[in-house]
LODREN-899483 format. One line per 8 residues: number of its first residue (from 1); for each residue y, x, z of C-alpha. Coordinates in Angstrom, 1 decimal. Each point is the difference from the previous one (the first is absolute). Layout:
# LODREN-899483
NUM	Y X Z | ...
***
This chain:
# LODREN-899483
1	39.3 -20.4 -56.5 | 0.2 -2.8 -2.7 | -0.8 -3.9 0.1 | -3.4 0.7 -0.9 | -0.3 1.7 3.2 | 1.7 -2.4 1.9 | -2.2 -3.0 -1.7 | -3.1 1.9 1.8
9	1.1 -0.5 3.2 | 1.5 -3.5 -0.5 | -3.6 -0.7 -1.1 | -1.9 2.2 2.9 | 1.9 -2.3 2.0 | -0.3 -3.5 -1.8 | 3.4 0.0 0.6 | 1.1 -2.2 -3.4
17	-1.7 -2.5 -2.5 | 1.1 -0.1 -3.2 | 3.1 -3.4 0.0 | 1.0 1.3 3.2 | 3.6 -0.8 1.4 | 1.0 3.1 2.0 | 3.8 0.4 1.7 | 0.5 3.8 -0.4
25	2.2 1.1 2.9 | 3.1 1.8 -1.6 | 2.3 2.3 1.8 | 1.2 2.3 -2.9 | -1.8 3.2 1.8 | -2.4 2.0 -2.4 | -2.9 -2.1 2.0 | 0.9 -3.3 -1.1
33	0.9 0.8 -3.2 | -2.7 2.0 -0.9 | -1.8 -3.2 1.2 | 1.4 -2.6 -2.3 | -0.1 2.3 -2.8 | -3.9 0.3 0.4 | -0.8 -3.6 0.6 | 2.5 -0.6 -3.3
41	-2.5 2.2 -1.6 | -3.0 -2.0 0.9 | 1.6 -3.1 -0.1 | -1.5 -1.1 -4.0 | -3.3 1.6 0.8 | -0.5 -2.1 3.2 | 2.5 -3.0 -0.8 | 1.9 0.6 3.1
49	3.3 -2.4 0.9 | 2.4 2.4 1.4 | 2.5 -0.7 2.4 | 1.8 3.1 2.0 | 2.5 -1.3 3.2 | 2.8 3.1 1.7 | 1.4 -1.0 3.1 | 3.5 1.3 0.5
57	-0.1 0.8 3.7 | 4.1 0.2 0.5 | -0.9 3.2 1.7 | 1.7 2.5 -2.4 | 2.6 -2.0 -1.3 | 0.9 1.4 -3.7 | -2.7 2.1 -0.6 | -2.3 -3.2 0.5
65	2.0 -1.8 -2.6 | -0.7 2.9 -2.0 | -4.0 -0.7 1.0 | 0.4 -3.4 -1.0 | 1.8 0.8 -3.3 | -2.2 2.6 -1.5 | -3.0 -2.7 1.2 | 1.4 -2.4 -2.0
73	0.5 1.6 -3.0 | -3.6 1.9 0.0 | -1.3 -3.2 -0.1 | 2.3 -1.3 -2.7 | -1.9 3.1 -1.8 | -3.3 -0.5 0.9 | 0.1 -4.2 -0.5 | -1.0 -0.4 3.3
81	1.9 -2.8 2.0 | 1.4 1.2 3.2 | 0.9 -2.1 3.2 | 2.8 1.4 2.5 | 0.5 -0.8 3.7 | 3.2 0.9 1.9 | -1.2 0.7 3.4 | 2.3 1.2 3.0
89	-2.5 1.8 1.9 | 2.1 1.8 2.5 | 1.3 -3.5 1.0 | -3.4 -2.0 -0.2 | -1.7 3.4 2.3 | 2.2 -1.0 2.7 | -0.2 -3.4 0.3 | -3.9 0.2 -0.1
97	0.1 3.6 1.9 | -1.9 1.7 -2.5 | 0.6 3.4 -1.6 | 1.7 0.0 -3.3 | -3.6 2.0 -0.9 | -1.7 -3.4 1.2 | 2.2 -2.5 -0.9 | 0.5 1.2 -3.7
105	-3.8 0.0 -0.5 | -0.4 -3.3 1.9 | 2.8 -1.4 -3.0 | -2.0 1.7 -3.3 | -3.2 -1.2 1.2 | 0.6 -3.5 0.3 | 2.7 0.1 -3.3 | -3.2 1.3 -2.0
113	-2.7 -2.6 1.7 | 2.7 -2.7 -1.0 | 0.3 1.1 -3.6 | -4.1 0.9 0.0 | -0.4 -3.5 1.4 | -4.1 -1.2 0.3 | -1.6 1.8 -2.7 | 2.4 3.0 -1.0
121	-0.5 3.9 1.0 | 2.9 2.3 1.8 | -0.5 3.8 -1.3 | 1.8 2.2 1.9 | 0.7 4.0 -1.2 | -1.5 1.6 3.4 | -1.4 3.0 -0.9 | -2.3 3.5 1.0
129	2.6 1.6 1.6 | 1.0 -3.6 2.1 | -3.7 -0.2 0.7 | 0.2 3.7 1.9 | 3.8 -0.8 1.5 | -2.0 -3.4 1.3 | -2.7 1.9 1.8 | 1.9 2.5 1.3
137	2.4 -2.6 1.5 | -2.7 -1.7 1.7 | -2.0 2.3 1.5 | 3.3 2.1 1.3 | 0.2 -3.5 1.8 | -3.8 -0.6 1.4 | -1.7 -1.4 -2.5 | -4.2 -0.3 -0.4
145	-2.0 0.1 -3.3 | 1.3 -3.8 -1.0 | 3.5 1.9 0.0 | -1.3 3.3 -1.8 | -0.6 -2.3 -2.9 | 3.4 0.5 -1.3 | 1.3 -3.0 -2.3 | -2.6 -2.6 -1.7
153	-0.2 -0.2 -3.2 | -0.2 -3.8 -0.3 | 0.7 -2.1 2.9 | 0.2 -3.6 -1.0 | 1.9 -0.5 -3.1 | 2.0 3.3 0.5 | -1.1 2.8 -2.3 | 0.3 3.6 -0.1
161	-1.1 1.5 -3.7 | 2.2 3.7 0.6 | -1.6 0.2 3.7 | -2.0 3.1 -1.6 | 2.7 1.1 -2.0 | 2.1 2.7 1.6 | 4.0 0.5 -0.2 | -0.3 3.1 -2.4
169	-1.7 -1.7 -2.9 | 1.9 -3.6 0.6 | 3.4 2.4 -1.1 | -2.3 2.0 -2.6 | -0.8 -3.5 -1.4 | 3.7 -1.3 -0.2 | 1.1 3.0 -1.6 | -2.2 0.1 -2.8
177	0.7 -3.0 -0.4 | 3.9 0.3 -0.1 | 0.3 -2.7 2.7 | 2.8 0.2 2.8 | 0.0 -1.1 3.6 | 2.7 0.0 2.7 | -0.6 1.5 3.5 | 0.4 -1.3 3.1
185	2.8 2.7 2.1 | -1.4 -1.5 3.5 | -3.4 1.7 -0.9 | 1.2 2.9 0.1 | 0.9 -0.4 3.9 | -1.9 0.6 2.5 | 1.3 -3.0 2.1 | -3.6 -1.5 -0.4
193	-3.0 1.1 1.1 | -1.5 -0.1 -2.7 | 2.9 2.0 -1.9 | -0.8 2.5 2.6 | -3.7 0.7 -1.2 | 0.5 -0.8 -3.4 | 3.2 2.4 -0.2 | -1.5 2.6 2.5
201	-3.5 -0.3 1.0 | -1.1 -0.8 -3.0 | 1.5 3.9 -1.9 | -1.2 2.0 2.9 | -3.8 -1.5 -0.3 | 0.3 0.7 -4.1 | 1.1 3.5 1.0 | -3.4 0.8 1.7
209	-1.8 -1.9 -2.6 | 1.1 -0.9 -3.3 | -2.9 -2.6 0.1 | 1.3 -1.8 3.1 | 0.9 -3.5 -1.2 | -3.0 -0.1 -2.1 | -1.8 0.7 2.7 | 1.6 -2.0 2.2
217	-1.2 -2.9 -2.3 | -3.6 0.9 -0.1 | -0.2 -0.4 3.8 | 1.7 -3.0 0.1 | -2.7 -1.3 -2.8 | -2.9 1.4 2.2 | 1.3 -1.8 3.2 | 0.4 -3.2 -2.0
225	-3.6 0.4 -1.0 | -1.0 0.4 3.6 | 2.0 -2.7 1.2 | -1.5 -2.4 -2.5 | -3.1 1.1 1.4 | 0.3 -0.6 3.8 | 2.1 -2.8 -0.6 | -3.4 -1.7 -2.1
233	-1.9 0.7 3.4 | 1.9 -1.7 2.5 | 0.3 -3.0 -2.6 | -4.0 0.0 0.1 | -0.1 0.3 4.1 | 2.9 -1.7 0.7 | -1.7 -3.5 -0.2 | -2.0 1.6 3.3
241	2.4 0.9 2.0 | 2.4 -3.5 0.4 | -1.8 -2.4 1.2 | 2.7 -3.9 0.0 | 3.4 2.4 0.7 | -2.4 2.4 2.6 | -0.3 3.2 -0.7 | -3.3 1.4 1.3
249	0.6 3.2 2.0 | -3.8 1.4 0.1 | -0.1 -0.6 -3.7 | 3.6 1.9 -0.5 | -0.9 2.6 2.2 | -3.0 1.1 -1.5 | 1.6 0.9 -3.1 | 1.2 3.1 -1.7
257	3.1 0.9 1.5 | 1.8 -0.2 -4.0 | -1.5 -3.7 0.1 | 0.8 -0.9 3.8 | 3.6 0.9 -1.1 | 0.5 -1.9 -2.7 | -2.2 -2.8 0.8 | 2.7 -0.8 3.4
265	3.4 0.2 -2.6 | -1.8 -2.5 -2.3 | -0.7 -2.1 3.5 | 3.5 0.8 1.1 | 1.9 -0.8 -3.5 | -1.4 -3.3 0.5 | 1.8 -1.0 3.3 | 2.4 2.7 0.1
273	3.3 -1.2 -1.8 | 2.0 3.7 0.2 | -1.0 3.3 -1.9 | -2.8 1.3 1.7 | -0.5 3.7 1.2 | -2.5 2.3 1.3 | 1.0 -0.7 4.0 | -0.7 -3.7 -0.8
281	-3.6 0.8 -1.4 | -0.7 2.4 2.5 | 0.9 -2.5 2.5 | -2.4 -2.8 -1.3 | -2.5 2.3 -0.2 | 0.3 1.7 3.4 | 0.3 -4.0 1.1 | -3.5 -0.4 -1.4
289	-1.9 2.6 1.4 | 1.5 -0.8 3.4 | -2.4 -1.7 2.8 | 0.9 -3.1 1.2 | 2.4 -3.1 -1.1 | 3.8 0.4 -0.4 | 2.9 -0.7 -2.0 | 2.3 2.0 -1.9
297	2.9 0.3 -2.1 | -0.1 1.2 -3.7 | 3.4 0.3 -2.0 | 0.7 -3.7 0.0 | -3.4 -1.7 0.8 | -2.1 -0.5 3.1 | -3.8 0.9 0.3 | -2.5 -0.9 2.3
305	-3.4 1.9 0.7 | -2.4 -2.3 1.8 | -3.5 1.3 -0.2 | -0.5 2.1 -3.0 | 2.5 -1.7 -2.0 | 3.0 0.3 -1.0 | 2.5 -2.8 -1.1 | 3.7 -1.0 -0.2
313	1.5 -2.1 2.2 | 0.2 -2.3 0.5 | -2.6 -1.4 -3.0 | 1.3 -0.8 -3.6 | 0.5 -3.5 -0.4 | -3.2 -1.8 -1.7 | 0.8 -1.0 -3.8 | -0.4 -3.6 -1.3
321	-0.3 -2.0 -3.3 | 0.7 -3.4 -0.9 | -0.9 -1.8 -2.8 | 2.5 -2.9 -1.1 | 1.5 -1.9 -3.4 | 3.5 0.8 -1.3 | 2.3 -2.6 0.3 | 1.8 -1.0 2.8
329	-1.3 0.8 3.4 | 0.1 1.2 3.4 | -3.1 2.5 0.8 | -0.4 1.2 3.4 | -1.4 3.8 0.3 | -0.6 2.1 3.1 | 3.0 1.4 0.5 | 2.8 -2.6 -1.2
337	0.4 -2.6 -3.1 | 0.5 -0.3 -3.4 | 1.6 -2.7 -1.6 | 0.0 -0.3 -4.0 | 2.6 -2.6 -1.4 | 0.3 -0.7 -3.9 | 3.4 0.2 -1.3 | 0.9 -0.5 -3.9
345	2.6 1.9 -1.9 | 2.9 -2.5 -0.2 | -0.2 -0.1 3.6 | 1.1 3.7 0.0 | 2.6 0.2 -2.7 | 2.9 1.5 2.5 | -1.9 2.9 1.1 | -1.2 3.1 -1.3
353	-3.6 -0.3 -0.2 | -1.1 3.5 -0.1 | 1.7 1.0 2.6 | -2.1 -2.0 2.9 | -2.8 2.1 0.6 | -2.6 -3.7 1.1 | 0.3 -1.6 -3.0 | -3.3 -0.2 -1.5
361	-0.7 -1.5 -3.9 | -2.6 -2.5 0.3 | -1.3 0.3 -3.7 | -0.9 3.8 0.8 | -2.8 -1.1 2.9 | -3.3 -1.4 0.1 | -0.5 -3.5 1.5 | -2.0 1.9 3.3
369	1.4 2.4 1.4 | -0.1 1.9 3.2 | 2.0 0.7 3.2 | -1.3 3.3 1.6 | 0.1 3.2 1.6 | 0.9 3.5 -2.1 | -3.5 1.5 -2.0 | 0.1 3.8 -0.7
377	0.3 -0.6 -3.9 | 3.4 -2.1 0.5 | 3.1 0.8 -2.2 | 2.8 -0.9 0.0 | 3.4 0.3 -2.4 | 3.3 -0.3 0.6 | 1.6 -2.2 -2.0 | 3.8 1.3 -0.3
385	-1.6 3.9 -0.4 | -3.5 -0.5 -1.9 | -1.3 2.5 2.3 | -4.1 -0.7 1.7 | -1.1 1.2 2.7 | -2.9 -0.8 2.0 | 0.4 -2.2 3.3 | -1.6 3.2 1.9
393	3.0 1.7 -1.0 | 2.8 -2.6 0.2 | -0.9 -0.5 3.5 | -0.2 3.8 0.9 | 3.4 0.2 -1.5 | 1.2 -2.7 1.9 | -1.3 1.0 3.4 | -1.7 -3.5 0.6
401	-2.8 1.4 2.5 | -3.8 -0.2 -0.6 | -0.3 -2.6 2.3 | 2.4 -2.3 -1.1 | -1.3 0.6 -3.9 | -2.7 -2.9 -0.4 | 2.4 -2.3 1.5 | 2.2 0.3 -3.5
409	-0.6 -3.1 -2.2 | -0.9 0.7 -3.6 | -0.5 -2.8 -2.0 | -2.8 0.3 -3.0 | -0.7 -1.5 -3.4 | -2.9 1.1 -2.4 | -0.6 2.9 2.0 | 3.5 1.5 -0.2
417	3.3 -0.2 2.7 | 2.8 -2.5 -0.5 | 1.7 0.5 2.8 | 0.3 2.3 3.6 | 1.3 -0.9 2.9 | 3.4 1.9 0.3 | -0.4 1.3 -3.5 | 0.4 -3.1 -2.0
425	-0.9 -1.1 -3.5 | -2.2 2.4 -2.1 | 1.4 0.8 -3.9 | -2.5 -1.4 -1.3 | 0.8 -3.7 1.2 | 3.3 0.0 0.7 | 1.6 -3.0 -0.8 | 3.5 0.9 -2.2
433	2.3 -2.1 -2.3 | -2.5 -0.8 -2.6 | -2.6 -1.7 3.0 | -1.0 -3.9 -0.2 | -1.6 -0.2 2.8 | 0.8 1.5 3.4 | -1.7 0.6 3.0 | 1.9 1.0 3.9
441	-1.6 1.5 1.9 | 1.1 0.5 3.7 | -2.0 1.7 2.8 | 0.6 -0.5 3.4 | -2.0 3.1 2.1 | -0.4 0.9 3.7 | 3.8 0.5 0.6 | 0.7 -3.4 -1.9
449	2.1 2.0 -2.6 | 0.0 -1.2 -3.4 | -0.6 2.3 -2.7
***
């Protein structure tokens, strides 16, 4: 394994352009370093703008300070520039009752999305031998192919360039190259799970075939292959099968069990707010094949057959869209009001702009713009974290059910969001310290909140 190796997978995978910023995840382990030490290599030939971020998780009290020591001063080496965060994880796990496994991953990825920001990648040193911990963990829990598919190799802006790259040749690599790397004593525990397979499971499978991780991998690229596949069906018959939030049971029933399956968790993921399993799929389809008109229960969401339909209940609320001038205003929508009132800067020189989350800069809109329900190419970005997510997503995350969805107002300009209901201001036109012209914006919705 060198970086020209590497390089073939980054490009198999489109995974990097060449002025890339990329926030190289940096624990000190062989992984990681072995990581950074590659991109460094390819960083002239592709003009990357390297960034690598440790998190010191307070979890192993000096020997993280040694972590974060040896990180800073192997990017002192390397001329990389390095950010830290000081994390207590054992403390944040119990006040959000999370495992310190969890939380600590919950804490890196949104440390790397904020130093990534919009337009900036996160590699990550997952490698072969994660890939074949990662399937065995799943399917020793239930898992089907989606979950045989082991780790992605891009998802988003993360990136995975060793993800083919197995543990042996990462430490060949680093010593030929002289290079040194600090190990992690809780690895060697088998407190995890994962510890448990990687430290146990994983030996006795090498001892009845030397081959195992290897091939390990190559199922794990044949499943992806397959799941690619299927998954390319049920996009094409999909359309077919949902017919304004029904789900047409005749249709659904006459498919190939494989497509019946997965066609009710793409119905049910977007209704059902909780992680779905196989009982809840089995029970929409069993639902659907049953005679007559009833009701029932799924996870957190209610479903009515009437006919040969199928659809939640009760019904999603209808969207809307109103077109309107900036300025100040008061526009009446379905489901509450919005009232727009232009403020200048002088008028809020004794408080700290940035941190109200309605404040709107009036010389980032369009004259027109538009009041309306969420679209499925909506974004949004946090302002005090740079992170984007879709609205899909941020209203998964925050539970707000499928019915309640279209009555979220999302305000519009030039065909991108300003502002959502509950969510505030996006980055993009955020007013701050250097705005001239200020727009409030206050929404009043069915339970006469403002927001």
């Amino acid at each position: 394994m060198n970086s020209r190796s590497v390089y073939g997978f980054i490009k198999k995978h489109n995974m990097l352009e060449k002025g890339d910023t990329v926030v190289v995840g940096l624990s000190g382990g062989a992984d990681s370093v072995c990581l950074l030490n590659i991109l460094c290599e390819l960083r002239e030939e592709l003009s990357l703008k390297l960034r690598a971020a440790h998190i010191n998780h307070k979890i192993r009290g000096e020997e993280a300070d040694r972590d974060e020591s040896f990180c800073v001063k192997l990017c002192e080496e390397l001329g990389v520039e390095l950010s830290v965060k000081h994390a207590d994880i054992p403390k944040l796990s119990r006040e959000l009752h999370l495992s310190e496994e969890e939380c600590g991953r919950l804490v890196r990825y949104e440390f790397f999305e904020l130093l990534a920001g919009e337009d900036g990648k996160i590699a990550t040193a997952h490698n072969l031998n994660d890939n074949a911990e990662t399937l065995i963990f799943n399917l020793s829990r239930g898992s089907s192919l989606r979950g045989a598919c082991g780790i992605p190799a891009v998802r988003g802006k993360i990136i995975r360039p060793l993800l083919e790259t197995d543990r042996e040749e990462i430490e060949e690599y680093l010593k030929e190259k002289g290079a040194s790397f600090v190990t992690d004593s809780t690895n060697l525990e088998n407190a995890y799970t994962r510890n448990k397979i990687r430290n146990e499971l994983m030996p006795l499978l090498k001892e009845l075939n030397s081959s195992a991780q290897r091939n390990i991998s190559e199922f794990i690229k044949y499943a992806n292959e397959d799941e690619s596949f299927i998954e390319s069906e049920l996009d094409r018959i999909y359309p077919e099968l949902v017919e304004e939030e029904k789900l047409l049971c005749k249709r659904l029933c006459a498919l190939d069990i494989s497509l019946r399956r997965r066609a009710a968790a793409r119905y049910l993921k977007d209704y059902v707010s909780n992680e779905l399993s196989a009982r809840h799929i089995d029970a929409l389809l069993s639902f659907a094949e049953a005679e007559g008109d009833a009701l029932i229960n799924i996870s957190d969401k209610r479903f009515k057959k009437e006919g040969t339909a199928v659809s939640p209940y009760p019904l999603p609320s209808k969207p809307f869209c109103r077109e309107f001038k900036k300025g100040d205003c008061e526009l009446v929508y379905p489901y509450g009001t919005v009232r727009l009132e232009r403020i200048e800067h002088k008028d809020l020189q004794n408080i700290k702009i940035i941190l109200l989350d309605n404040l709107i800069d009036c010389d980032k809109i369009n004259d027109n713009l538009i009041l309306r329900s969420r679209k499925p190419s909506d974004s949004f970005t946090f302002y005090k974290r740079g992170v984007t997510k879709t609205l899909k997503k941020l209203f998964i995350e925050e539970k707000i059910p499928q019915s309640e969805r279209n009555k979220i107002a999302v305000l519009e300009s030039g065909g991108e969001v300003v502002f959502v209901e509950g969510f505030g201001t996006n980055k993009k036109f955020k007013a701050d310290n250097a705005s001239k012209n200020i727009l409030k914006i206050i929404i009043n919705g069915e339970n006469d909140s403002e927001h």
